[in-house]
Residue, then its C-alpha position, 0 to 999 in steps of 0.5 A: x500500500x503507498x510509496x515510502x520514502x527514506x527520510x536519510x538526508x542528502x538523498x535524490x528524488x531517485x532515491x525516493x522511488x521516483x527516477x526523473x532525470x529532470x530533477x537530478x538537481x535537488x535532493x529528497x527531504x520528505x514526503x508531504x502526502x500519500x496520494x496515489x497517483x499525485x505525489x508531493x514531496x519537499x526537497x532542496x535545491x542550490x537556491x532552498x527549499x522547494x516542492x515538487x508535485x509528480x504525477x504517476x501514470x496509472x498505466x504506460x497508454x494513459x495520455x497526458x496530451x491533452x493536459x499538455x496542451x492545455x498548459x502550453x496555451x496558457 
């Protein structure tokens, strides 16, 4: 049930389950919630803290492209 994450400090996102090459930059700190499919955690960055919200596909077919193109045109 649910991801947990280690609460070790200097840990990447990758370290967290969760590989993105985009965030290679900032390290894990903790979990802020335990949703399924939208996870949340708080991380530092060379500028401080930030929050990243990831989106967990519930299959490969599911397709985001619609919501893709709606945030370009905005």
């Amino acid at each position: 049930m649910g991801q947990n994450y280690s609460a070790l400090p200097d840990r990447n996102v990758g370290s967290a389950g969760i590989e993105i090459a985009e965030l290679s930059d900032i390290s894990y700190e903790k979990s802020l919630g335990s949703a399924r499919f939208l996870k949340t955690i708080r991380a530092r960055h060379a500028d401080g803290l930030v929050v990243v919200k990831i989106f967990l596909k519930p299959s490969p077919t599911f397709s985001l492209e619609e919501h893709r193109l709606q945030i370009k045109r905005a």
